[in-house]
C-alpha positions in Angstrom: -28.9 42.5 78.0 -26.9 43.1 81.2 -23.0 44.2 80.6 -22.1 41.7 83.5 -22.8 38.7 81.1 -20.7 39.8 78.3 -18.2 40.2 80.8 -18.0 36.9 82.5 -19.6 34.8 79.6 -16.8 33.0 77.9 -15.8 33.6 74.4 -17.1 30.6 71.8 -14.5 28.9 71.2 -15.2 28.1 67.0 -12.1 25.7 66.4 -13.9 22.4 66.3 -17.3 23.5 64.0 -14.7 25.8 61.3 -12.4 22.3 61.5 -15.7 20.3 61.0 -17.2 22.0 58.5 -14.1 22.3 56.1 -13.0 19.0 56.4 -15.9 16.3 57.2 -18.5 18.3 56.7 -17.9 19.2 52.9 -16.3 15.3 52.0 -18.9 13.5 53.5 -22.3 15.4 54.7 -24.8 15.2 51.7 -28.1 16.7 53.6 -28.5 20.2 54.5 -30.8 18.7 57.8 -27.3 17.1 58.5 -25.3 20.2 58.3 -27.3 22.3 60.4 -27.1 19.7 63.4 -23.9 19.1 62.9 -22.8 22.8 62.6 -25.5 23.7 65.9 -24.4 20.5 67.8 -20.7 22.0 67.8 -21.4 25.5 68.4 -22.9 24.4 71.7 -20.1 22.2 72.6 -18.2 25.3 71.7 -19.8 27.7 74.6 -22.6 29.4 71.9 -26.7 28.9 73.9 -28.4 27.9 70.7 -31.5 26.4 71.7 -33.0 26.8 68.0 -32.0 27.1 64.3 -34.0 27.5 61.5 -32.8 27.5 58.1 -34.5 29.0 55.0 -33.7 27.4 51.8 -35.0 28.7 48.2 -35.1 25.9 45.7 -35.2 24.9 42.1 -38.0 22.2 42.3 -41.3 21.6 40.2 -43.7 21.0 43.2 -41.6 23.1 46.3 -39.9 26.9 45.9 -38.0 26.7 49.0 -37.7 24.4 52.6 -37.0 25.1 56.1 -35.1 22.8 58.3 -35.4 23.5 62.3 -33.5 22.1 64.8 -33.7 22.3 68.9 -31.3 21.4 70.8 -33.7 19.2 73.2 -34.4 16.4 70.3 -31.1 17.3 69.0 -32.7 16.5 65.5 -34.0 18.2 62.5 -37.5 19.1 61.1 -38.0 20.1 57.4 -41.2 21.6 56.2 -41.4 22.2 52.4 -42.6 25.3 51.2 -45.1 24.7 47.9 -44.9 27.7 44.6 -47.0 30.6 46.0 -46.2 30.7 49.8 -44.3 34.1 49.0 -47.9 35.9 48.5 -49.0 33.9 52.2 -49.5 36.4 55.0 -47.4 33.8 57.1 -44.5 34.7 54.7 -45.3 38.7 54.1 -45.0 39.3 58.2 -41.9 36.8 58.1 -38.3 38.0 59.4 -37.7 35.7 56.1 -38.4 37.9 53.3 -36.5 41.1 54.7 -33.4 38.8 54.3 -34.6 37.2 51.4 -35.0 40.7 49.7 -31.5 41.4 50.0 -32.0 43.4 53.5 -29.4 43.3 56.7 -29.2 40.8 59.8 -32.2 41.3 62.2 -31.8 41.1 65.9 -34.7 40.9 68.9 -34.2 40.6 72.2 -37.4 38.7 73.3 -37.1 39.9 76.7 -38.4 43.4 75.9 -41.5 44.4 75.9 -44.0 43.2 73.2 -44.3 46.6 71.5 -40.9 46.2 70.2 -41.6 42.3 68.4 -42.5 43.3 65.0 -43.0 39.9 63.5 -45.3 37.1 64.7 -43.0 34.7 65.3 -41.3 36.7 68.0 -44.0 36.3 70.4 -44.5 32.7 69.5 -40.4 32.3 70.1 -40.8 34.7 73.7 -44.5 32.7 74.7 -42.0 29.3 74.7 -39.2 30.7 76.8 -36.5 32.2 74.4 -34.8 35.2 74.9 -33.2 36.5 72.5 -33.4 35.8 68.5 -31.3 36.7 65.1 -31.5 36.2 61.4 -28.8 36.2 59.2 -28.2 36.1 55.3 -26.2 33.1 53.9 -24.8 34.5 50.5 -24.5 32.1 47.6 -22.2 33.2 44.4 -25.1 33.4 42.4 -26.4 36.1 44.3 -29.0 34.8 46.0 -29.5 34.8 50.1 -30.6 32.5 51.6 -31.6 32.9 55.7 -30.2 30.9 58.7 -32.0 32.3 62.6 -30.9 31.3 66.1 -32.5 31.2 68.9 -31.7 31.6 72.5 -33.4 30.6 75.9 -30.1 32.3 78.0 -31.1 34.4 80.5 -29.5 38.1 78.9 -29.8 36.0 75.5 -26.8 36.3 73.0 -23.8 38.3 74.0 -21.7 40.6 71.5 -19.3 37.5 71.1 -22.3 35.3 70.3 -23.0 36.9 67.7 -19.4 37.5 66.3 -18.6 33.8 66.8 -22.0 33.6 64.2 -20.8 36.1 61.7 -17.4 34.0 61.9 -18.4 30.8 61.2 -21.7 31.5 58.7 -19.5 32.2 55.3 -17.7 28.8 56.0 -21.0 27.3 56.9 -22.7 28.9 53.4 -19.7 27.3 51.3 -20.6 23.6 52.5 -24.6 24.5 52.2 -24.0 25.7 48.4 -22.0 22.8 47.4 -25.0 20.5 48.8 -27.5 22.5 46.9 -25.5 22.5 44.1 -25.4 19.0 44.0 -29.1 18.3 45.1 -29.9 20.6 42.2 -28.5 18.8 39.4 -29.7 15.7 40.9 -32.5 16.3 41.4 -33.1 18.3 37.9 -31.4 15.1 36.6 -34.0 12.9 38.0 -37.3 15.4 37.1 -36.2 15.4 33.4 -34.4 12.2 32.4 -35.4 9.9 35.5 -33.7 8.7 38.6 -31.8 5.8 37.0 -30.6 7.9 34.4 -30.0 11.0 35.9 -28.1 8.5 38.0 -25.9 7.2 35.6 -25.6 10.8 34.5 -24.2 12.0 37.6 -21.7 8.9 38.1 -19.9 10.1 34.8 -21.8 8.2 31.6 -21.8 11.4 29.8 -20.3 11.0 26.6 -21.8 9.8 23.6 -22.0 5.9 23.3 -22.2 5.6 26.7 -24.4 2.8 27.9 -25.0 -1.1 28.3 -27.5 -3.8 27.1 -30.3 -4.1 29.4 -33.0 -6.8 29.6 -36.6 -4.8 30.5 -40.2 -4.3 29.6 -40.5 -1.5 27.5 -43.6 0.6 27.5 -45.2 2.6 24.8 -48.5 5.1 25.6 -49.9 7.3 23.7 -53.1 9.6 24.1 -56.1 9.1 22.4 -57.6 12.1 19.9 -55.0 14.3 21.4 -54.7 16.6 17.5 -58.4 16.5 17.7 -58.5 17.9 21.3 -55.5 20.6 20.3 -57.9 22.1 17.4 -61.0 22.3 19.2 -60.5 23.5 22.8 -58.4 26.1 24.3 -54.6 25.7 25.2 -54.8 25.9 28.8 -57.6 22.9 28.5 -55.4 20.7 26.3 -52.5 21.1 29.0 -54.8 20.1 31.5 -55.9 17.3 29.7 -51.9 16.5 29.0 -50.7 16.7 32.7 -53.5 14.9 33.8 -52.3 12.1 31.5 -48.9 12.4 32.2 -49.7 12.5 35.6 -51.7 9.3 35.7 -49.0 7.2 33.5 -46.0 8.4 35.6 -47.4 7.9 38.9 -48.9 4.1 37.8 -45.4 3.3 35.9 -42.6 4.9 39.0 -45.2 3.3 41.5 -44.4 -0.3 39.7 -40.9 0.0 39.6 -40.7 1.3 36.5 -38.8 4.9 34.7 -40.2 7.5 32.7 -37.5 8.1 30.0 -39.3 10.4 27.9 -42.1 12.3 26.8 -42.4 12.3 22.8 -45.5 14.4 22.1 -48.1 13.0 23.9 -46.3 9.7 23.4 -44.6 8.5 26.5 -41.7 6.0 26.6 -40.9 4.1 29.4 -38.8 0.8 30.7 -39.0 -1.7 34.0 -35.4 -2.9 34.4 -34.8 -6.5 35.4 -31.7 -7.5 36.4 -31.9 -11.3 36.5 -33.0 -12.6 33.1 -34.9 -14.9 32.8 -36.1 -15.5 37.0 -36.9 -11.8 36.8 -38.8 -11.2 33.8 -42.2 -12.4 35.2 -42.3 -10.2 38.0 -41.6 -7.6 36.2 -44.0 -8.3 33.3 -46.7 -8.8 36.5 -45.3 -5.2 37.5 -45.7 -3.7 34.3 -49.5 -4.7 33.5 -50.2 -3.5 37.0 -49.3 -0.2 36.5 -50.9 -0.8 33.0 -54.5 -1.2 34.8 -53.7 1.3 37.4 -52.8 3.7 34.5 -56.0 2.7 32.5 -58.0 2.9 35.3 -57.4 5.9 36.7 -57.5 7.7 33.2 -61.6 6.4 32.9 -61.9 7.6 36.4 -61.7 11.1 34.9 -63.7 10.5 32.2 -62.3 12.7 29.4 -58.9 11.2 29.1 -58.2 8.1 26.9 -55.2 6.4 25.8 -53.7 3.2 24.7 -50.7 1.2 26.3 -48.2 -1.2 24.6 -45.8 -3.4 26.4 -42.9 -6.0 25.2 -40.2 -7.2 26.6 -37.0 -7.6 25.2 -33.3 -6.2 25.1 -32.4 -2.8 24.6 -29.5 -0.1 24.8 -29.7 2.1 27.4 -27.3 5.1 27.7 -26.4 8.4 25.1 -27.4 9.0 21.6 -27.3 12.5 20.0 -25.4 14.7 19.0 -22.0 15.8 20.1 -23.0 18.6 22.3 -26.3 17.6 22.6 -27.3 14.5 24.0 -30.5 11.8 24.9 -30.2 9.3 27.9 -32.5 6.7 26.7 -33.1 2.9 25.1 -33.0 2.4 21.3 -33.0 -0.8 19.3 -35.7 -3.3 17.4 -37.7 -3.7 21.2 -38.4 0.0 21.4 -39.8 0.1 17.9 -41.7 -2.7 18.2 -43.5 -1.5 21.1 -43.8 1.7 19.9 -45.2 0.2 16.3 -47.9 -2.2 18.6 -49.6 0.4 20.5 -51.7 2.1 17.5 -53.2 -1.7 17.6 -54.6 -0.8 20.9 -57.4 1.0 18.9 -61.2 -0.1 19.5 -59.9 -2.5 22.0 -60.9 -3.1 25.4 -58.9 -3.1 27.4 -57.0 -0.4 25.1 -53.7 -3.0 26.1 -51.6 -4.7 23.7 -48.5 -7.0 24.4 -46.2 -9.0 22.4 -45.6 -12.7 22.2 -42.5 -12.1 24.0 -44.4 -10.2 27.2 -47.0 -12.8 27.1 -44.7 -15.5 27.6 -43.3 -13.8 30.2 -46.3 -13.7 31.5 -48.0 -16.6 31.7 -51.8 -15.0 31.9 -54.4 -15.4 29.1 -55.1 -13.4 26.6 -57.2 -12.7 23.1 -54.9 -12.8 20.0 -55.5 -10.3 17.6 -53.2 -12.5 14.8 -50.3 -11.7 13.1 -50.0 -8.3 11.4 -47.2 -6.6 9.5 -46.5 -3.7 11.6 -44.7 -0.4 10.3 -40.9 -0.7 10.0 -40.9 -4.1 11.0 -39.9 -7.1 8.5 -41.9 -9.7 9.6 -45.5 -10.2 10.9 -46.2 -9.9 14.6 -48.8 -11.6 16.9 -50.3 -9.2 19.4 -52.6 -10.0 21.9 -54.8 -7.9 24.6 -54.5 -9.2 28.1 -57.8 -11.0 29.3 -58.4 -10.5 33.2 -60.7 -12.6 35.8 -61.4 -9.7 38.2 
């Protein structure tokens, strides 16, 4: 880089972006996409050539072990790519700048107006064959100990000066704080929402922590279990009845979220789930019309794999929704006489076809026909029931 443009380029001036980012920034930015364009955006305004930022995020997620966000500063917006469990063993990822930083290793600079010998990772000559000059990667350190990795990216003729790159160093631990209080939060929320459900983890997260917390709800409640699921755990191999299991699980959470409903709980192979209505009454048909929706969905797709059976109860009724448990340990889920009544109604689903029971109480919500299967004294519960099994024209 010539010693003239350090000379007469001026010095970033930083005030506005440090100002931004510990202030706005941490009260009221909630996405990391956000924070990067925001924090870019003023670095420009603030005399720094950023033409392109990437930022590497690792992640605690079930489907994803980290995300990159880029921005440019020609759309002036933010791409995020999601990075699936295994990418680290990807020759995209082993001849990465990434994974130097990721490993705990030292900023990296190239200046891509050298000659190509000196671009050791692939992504250098893709950054030089689109017109940048000059590119860096940087740790961000969280307190945990683990770093993540922000780049920049220059299309300056002489690239980055020396008080480019300070003005970086300067503003990146401030910049860090505000990413690790997002990823904090998006952490527990999203933990939150992949073991208890959105709705709860929700409620959750807005403080209904202790024990008794909760409310009367009106909802469907929805009781599945798997068919010949001790039979199948005796005879075949563990890693085949967890296939079998997640392909369940899988089927009944995708039909019953897709319909506006919440998975609360998996008990065994037993899942228990509820679709809210908020209006009683003008609501409960739609929902009921909801819930036996994702009822077929869920039967339907289970046959479509040929190996996996299971039976599906639904009433509708009032419940309690919020913490039960211990003192330190607790549940977010519905208890009262409509979860044990659906619960008690599915093993009636036996032999019949469709392998779908409902109560009175759903069926009258309803409105549809269906085959009554009479009244019979289920376990736990004083008095007879009716049950019926929905009866379909298509």
């Amino acid at each position: 880089m010539p010693d003239n443009l350090s000379m007469t380029a001026p010095r970033p001036d930083l005030r506005e972006t440090l100002e931004w980012l510990t202030t706005r920034a941490m009260q009221e930015v909630r996405r990391a996409s956000f924070l990067l364009a925001g924090t870019c955006q003023r670095l420009r305004e603030g005399g720094l050539p950023i033409d392109r930022a990437s930022l590497h995020i690792l992640q605690l997620h079930p489907l994803f072990s980290a995300r990159t966000l880029v921005w440019t500063s020609e759309t002036g917006g933010t791409v995020q790519v999601d990075r699936a469990h295994g990418v680290q063993n990807t020759e995209m990822y082993l001849r990465s700048p990434i994974k130097p930083i990721y490993d705990g290793g030292p900023a990296l600079r190239r200046r891509l107006e050298v000659a190509d010998d000196d671009l050791d990772f692939p992504i250098l000559h893709d950054l030089k064959a689109q017109g940048f000059t000059d590119y860096t990667i940087r740790p961000i350190f969280f307190s945990r100990g683990q770093n993540m990795a922000i780049s920049f990216t220059t299309s300056r003729i002489g690239g980055f000066t020396d008080a480019d790159i300070a003005a970086l160093d300067l503003v990146l631990p401030t910049f860090s704080l505000a990413l690790e209080l997002q990823e904090t939060q998006r952490t527990a929320q999203m933990l939150l929402e992949t073991y208890i459900g959105p709705i709860a983890g929700e409620n959750v997260l807005e403080g209904s922590i202790r024990r008794g917390d909760g409310a009367m709800i009106h909802a469907v409640v929805w009781y599945s279990d798997l068919r010949d699921f001790t039979g199948l755990s005796e005879t075949h191999p563990l890693d085949e009845v967890l296939d079998v299991l997640n392909r369940y699980f899988d089927a009944i959470c995708a039909s019953v979220t897709g319909h506006g409903g919440e998975i609360l709980k998996f008990i065994g192979d037993g899942v228990l789930a509820i679709f809210p209505i908020e209006e009683r009454g003008a609501g409960d048909r739609e929902m009921a019309v909801m819930a036996l929706k994702a009822a077929r969905q869920a039967l339907q797709t289970l046959e479509d794999q040929g190996n996996v059976h299971c039976g599906i109860a639904l009433h509708l009724g009032d419940v309690m929704y919020g913490n039960v448990g211990a003192r330190d340990r607790l549940d977010f889920t519905v208890i009262g006489p409509a979860v044990n009544l659906a619960t008690r109604l599915e093993p009636l689903t036996k032999g019949q076809t469709p392998p779908l029971v409902v109560s009175d109480e759903f069926l009258r919500a309803w409105g549809g026909k269906a085959r009554s299967l009479g009244k019979t004294q289920l376990k736990g519960i004083q008095k007879p029931r009716e049950a019926f099994v929905p009866t379909f024209e298509d």
